[in-house]
C-alpha positions as CSV (number, residue, x, y, z in Angstrom):
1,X,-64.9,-30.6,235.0
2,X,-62.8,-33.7,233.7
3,X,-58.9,-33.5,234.0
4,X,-57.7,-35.3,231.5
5,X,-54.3,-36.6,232.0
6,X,-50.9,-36.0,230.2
7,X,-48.7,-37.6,228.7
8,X,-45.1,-36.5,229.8
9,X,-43.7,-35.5,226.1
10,X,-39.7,-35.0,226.3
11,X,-37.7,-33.6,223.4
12,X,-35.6,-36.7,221.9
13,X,-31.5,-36.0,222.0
14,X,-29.9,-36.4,218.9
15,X,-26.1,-35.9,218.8
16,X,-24.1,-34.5,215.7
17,X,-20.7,-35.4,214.8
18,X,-18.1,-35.2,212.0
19,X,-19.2,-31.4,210.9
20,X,-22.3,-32.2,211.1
21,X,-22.7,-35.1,208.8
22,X,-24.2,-37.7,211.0
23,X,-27.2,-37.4,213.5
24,X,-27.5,-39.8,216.1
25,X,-30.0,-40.1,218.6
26,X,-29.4,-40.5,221.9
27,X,-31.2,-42.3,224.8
28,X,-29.9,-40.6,227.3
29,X,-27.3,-37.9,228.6
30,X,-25.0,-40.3,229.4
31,X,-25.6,-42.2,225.5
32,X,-25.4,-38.6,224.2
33,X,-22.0,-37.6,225.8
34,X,-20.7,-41.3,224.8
35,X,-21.7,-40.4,221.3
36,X,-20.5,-36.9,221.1
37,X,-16.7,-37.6,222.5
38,X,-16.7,-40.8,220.7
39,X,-15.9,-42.8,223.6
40,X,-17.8,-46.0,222.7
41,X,-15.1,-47.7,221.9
42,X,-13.3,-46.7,224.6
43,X,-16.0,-48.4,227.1
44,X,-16.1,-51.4,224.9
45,X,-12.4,-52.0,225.3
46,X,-12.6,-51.4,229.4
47,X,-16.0,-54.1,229.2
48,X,-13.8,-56.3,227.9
49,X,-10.9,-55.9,229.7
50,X,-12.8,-56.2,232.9
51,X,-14.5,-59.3,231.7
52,X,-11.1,-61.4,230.9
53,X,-10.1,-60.1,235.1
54,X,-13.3,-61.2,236.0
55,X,-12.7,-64.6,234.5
56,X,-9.4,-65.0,236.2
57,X,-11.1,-64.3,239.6
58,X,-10.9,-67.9,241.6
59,X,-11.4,-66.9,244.8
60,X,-13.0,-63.7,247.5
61,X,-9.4,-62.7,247.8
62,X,-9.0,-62.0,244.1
63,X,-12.1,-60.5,243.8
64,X,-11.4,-57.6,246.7
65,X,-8.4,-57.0,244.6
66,X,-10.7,-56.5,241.4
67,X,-12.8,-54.3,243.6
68,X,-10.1,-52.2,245.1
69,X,-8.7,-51.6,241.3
70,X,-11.9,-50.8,240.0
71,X,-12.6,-48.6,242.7
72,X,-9.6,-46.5,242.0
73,X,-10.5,-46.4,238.3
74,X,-13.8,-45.0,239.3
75,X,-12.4,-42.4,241.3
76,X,-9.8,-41.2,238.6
77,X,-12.7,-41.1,236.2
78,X,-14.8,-39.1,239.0
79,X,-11.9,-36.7,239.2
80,X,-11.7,-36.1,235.4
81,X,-15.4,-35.3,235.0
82,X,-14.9,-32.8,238.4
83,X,-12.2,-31.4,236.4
84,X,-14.0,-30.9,232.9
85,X,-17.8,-29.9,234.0
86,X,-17.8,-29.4,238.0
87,X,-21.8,-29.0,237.5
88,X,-22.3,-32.0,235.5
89,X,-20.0,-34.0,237.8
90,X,-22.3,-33.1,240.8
91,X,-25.6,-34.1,239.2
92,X,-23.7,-37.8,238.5
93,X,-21.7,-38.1,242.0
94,X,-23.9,-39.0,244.6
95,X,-21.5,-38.9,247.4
């Protein structure tokens, strides 16, 4: 008897916004959530305001203090996802 292998088939995500007007697709969870609350430019914004700190950082000093402040935004984020969907939040937190 031959096993024949198989191919790991997953359903695509698609996201639908404005009523139902638009369908996206989605690469991941993540992508999909971006897409469904609309927070792409949202993340653009914080990408680039991370960049411009980033190009101000001269020295290790600086860049702990970049850290620390990026580490608290992380953790404010982490709290708001706790808050909204505690069983999402503990498939993403790995702490």
């Amino acid at each position: 008897m031959v096993r024949r292998a198989r191919k790991n088939t997953t359903n695509p995500l698609f996201v639908v916004t404005n009523n139902g007007q638009d369908v996206e697709e989605a690469e991941s969870m993540i992508d999909a959530l971006i897409k469904k609350f609309g927070l792409g430019p949202i993340l653009e914004f914080f990408e680039t305001v991370i960049q411009m700190i980033m190009e101000q950082v001269g020295g290790m000093v600086a860049l702990e203090l970049v850290r620390g402040v990026l580490d608290e935004l992380v953790d404010v984020l982490e709290r708001i996802l706790k808050l909204v969907d505690p069983v999402l939040a503990f498939s993403f937190i790995k702490r």
